[in-house]
C-alpha positions as CSV (number, residue, x, y, z in Angstrom):
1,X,53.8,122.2,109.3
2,X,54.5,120.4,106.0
3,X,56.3,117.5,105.8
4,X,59.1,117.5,103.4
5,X,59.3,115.7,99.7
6,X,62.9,116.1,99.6
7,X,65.9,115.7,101.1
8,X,69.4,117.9,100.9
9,X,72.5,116.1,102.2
10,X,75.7,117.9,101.8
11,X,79.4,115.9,101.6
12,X,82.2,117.8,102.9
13,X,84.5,115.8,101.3
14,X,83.6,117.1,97.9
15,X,81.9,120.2,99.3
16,X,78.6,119.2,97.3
17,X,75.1,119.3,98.1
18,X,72.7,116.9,96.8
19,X,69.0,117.0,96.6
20,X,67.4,113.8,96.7
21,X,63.6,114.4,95.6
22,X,61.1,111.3,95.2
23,X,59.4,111.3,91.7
24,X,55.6,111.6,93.6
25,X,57.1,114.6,95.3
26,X,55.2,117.0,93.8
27,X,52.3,115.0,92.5
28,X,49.6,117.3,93.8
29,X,51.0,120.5,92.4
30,X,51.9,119.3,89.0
31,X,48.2,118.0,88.8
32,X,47.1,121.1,90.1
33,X,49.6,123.2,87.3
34,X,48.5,120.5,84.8
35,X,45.1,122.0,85.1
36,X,45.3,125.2,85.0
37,X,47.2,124.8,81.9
38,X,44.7,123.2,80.3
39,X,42.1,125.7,81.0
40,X,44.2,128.4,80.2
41,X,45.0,126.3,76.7
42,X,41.2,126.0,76.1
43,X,40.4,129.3,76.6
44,X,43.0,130.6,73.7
45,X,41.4,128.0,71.6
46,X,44.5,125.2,71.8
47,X,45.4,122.2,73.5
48,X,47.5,121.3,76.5
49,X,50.5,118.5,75.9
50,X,51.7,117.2,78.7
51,X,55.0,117.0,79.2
52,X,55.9,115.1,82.1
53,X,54.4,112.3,80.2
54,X,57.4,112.0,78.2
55,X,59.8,113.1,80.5
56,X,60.2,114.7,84.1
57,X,60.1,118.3,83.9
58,X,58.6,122.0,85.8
59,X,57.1,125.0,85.0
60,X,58.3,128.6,85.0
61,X,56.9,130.2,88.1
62,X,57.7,134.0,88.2
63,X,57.6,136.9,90.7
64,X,57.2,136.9,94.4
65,X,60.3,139.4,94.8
66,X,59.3,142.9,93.2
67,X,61.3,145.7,91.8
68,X,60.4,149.2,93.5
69,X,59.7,147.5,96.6
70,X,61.8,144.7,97.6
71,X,64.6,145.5,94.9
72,X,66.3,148.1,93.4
73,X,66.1,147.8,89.5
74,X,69.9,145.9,89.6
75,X,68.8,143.2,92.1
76,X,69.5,144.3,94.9
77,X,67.9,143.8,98.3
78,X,66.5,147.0,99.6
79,X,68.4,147.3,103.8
80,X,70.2,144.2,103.1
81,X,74.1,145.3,102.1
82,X,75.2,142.9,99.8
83,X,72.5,140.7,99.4
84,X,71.6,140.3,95.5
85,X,68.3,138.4,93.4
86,X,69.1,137.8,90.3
87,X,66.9,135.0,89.2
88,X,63.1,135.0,87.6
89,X,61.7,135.8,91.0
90,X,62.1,139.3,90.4
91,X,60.5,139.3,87.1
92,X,56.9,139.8,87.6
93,X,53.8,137.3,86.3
94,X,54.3,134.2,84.5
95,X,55.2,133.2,81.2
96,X,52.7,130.2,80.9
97,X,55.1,127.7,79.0
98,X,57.5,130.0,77.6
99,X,60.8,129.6,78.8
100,X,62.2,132.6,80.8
101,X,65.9,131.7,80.5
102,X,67.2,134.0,78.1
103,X,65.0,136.8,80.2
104,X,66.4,136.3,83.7
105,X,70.0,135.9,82.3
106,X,69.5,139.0,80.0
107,X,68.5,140.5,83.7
108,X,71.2,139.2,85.2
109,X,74.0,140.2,83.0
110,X,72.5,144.2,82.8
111,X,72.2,143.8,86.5
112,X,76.1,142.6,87.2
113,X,77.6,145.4,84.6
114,X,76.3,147.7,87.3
115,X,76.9,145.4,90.3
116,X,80.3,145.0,89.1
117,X,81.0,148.4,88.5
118,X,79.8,150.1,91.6
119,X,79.5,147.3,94.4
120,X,82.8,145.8,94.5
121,X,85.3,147.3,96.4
122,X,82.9,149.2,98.5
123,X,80.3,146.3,99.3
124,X,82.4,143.0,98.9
């Protein structure tokens, strides 16, 4: 079992979750990620800048939810009614440090036209 970085607390009163994460949290993985970007940086004949050196911030991990075999191509879960992914886990690979925003909502967006227009009022 792993022990937990973080913490979620959620307030009733303001029906809000919060996420309380301490800054070493992750420590071992970004130095793990740190390194792996470097080598991949050397290798295309460039250099790696750290960016957590100037300020707190993650990577772009990708995938781990497949079209074709856990999804349909609009996002949703294959023998799960109603259950949707619409995020960059369904995009496949990684996008070393491109950001993937504009992808997954470009995604998204296709993926809700045809969500919209055949799931509701059948689905939810």
């Amino acid at each position: 079992m792993v022990n937990a970085a973080g913490t979620w607390r959620y307030n009733p009163n303001t029906d809000d979750a919060k996420l309380t994460w301490p800054a070493a949290g992750d420590i071992a993985l970004q130095s793990l990620i740190l390194a792996r970007m470097q080598r991949i940086a050397l290798v295309g004949g460039g250099i790696m800048v750290d960016t957590n050196l100037f300020a707190p911030s993650t990577w772009h991990p990708l995938g781990g939810v497949p079209m074709g075999s856990a999804l349909d191509l609009y996002g949703r879960v294959l023998g799960h009614r109603g259950l949707y992914v619409l995020d960059g886990s369904r995009i496949p690979g990684s996008t070393g440090a491109c950001n993937p925003s504009m992808t997954i909502a470009a995604l998204a967006e296709h993926s809700m036209a045809t969500i919209v227009r055949q799931d509701v009022g059948s689905v939810f």
